[in-house]
C-alpha positions as CSV (number, residue, x, y, z in Angstrom):
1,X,14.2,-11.1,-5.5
2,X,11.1,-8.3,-4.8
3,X,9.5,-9.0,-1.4
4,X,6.0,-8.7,-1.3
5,X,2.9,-8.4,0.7
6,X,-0.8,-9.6,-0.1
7,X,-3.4,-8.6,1.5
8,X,-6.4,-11.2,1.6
9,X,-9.7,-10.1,3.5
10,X,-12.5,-12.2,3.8
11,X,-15.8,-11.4,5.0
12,X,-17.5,-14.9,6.1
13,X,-19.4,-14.7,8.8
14,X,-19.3,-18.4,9.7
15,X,-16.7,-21.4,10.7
16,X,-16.0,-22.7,8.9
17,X,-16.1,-20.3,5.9
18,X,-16.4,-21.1,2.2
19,X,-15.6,-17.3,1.8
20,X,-12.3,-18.0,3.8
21,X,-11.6,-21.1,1.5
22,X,-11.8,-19.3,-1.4
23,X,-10.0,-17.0,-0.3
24,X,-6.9,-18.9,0.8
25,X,-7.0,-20.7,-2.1
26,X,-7.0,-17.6,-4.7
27,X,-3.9,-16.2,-2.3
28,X,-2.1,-19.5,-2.9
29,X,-2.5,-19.3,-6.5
30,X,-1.2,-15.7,-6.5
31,X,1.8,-16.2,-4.4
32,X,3.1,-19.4,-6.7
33,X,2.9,-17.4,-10.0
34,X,4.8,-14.7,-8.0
35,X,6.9,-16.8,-6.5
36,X,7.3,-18.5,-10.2
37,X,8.6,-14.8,-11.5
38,X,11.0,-14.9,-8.6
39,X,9.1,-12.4,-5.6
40,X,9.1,-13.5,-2.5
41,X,5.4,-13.2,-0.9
42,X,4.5,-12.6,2.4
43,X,0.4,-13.2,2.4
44,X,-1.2,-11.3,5.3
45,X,-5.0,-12.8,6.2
46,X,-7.6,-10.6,7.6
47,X,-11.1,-12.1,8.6
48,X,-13.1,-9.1,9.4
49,X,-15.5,-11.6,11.6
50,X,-13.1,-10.9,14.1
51,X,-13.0,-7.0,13.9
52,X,-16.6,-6.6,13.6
53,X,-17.2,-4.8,16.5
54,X,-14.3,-2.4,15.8
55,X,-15.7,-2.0,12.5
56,X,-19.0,-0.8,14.0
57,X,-17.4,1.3,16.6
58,X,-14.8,3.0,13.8
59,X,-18.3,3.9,11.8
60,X,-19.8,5.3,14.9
61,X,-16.9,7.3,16.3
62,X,-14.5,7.8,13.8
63,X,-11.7,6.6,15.5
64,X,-9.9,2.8,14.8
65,X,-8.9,0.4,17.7
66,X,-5.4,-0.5,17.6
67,X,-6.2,-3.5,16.1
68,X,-8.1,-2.3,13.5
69,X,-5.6,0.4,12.3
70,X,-3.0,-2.5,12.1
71,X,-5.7,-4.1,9.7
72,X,-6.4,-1.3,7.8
73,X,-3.1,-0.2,7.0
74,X,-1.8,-4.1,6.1
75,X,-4.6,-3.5,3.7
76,X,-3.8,-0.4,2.3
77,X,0.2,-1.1,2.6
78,X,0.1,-4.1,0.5
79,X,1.4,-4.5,-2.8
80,X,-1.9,-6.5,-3.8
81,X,-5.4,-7.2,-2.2
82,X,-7.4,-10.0,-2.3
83,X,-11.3,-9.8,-1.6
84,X,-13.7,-11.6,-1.1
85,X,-17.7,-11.6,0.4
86,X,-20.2,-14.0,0.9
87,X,-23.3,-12.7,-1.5
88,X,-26.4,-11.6,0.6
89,X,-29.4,-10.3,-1.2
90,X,-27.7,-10.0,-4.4
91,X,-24.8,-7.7,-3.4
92,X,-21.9,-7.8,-0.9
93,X,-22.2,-8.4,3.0
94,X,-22.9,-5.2,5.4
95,X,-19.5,-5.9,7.2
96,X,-17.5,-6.1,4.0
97,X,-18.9,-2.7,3.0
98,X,-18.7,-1.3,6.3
99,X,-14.9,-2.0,6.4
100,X,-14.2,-0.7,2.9
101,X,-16.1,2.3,4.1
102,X,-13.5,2.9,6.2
103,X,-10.7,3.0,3.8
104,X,-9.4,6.2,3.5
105,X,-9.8,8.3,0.1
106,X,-7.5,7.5,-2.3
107,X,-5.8,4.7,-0.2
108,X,-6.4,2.0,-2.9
109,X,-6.1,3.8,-6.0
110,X,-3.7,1.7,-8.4
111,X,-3.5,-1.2,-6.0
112,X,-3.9,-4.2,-8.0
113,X,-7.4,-6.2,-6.5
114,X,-8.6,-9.4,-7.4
115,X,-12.5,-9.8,-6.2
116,X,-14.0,-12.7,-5.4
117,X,-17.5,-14.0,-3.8
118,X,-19.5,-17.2,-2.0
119,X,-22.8,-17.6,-2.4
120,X,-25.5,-20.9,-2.4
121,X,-26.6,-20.8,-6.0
122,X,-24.2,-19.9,-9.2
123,X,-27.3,-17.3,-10.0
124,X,-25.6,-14.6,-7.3
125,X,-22.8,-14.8,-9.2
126,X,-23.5,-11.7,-11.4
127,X,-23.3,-9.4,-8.1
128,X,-18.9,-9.3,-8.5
129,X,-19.7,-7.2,-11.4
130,X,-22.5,-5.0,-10.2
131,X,-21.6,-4.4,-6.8
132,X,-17.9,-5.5,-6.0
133,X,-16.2,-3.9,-9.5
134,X,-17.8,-0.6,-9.4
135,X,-17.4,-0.2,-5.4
136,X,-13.3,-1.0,-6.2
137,X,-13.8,1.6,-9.4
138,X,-15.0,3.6,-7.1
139,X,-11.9,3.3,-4.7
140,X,-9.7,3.9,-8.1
141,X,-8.2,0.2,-7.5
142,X,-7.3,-1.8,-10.3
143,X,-9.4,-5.0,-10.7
144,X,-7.9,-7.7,-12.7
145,X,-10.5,-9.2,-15.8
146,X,-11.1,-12.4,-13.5
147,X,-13.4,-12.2,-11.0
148,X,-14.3,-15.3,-9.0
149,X,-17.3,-16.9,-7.7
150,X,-17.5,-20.1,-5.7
151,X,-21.4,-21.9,-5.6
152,X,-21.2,-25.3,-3.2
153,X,-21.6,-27.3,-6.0
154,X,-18.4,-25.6,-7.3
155,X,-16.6,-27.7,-4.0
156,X,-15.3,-31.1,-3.8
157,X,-14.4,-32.3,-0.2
158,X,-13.6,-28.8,0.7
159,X,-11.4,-28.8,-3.1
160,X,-12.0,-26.1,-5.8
161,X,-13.7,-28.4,-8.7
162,X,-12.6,-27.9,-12.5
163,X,-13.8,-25.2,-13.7
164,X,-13.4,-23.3,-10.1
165,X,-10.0,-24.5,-10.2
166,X,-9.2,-23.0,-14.0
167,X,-10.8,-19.4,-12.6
168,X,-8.8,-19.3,-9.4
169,X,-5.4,-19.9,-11.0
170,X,-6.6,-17.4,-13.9
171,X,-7.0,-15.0,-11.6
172,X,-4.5,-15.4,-9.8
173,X,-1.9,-14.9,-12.5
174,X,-3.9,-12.1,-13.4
175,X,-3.2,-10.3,-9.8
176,X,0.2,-11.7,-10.0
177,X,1.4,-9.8,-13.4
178,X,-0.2,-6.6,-12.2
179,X,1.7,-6.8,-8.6
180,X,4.8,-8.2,-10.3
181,X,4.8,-5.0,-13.1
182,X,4.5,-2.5,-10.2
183,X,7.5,-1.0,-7.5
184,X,7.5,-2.8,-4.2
185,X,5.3,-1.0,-1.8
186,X,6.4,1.4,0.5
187,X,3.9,0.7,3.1
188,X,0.5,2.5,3.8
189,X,0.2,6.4,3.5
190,X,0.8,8.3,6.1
191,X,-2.3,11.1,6.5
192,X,-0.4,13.7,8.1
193,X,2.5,14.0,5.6
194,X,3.2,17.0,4.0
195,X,1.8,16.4,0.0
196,X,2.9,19.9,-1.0
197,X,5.9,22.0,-0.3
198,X,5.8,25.0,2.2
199,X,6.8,27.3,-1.2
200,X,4.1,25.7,-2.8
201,X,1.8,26.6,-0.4
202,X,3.0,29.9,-0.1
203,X,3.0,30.7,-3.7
204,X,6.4,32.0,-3.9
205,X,5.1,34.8,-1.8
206,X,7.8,37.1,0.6
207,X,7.4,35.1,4.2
């Protein structure tokens, strides 16, 4: 049995949080079909409500709180991520960006993602694929084909409705095979280490 880790970041700014709902119940999903192809999942939750200020600070000084480096490398140790942002003026949330921002170059690339968004009509619903894909394409992460978008109509009694319900567990098994297909991860990169050899570096030059 493969141990795993999920990252699942939410960026609702409220409590509670439909953006947090979603985003507990797309993790669950995930870790049953992996659990199903016999990994053991341990699902890491990370509401960035609660590191906003660190966020803001990181931006401003370039330099993470303790608490926020434990956050971004859970993130960018995990074997799979799960994100998800309320939908504000037809793209992502400022805090959601802002804490992607932070990621370092690189740090995602070929990490299985599965994206997903909250919003108060089903018309916002369009912005996972022109402004959460491409920023992840951007990061050189792999999104799986189902993105998923919650409206409040979509809720019953706090409850993923039908056709919510068929998306999430989709997507989930989606983020599952890509995770599943993929060596355990080793943990987040560490910046200082050595990427090329000191005869690389020296060319094969007398020294």
């Amino acid at each position: 049995m493969s141990r795993r880790t999920l990252a699942v970041v939410s960026a609702g700014l409220g409590r509670p949080s439909s953006t947090r709902l979603l985003a507990d119940q797309l993790a669950a999903a995930t870790r049953d079909e992996l659990a199903r192809r016999g990994d053991d999942v341990d699902v890491r939750p990370v509401e960035l409500r609660e590191h906003a200020h660190d966020v803001v600070n990181h931006l401003l000084t370039g330099f993470p709180s303790p608490a926020l480096r434990q956050v971004l490398d859970t993130v960018t140790g995990a074997d799979g991520l799960i994100a998800v942002t309320p939908i504000f003026h037809a793209s992502y949330n400022g805090l959601f960006k802002s804490f992607f921002d932070l990621v370092g170059p690189g740090a995602l690339a070929d990490r299985p993602v599965l994206a997903g968004a909250t919003g108060g009509t089903a018309r916002h619903s369009l912005a996972l694929e022109h402004a959460v894909r491409p920023m992840f394409a951007h990061l050189r992460s792999v999104v799986v084909p189902t993105a998923v978008f919650a409206a409040p109509e979509d809720w019953s009694a706090g409850v993923a409705d039908g056709a919510l319900r068929a998306r999430i567990v989709r997507a989930g098994n989606e983020l599952a095979e890509q995770i599943h297909r993929r060596p355990a991860s080793t943990g987040p990169a560490d910046p200082f280490a050595l990427t090329t050899s000191f005869d690389e570096l020296l060319g094969g030059r007398d020294r």
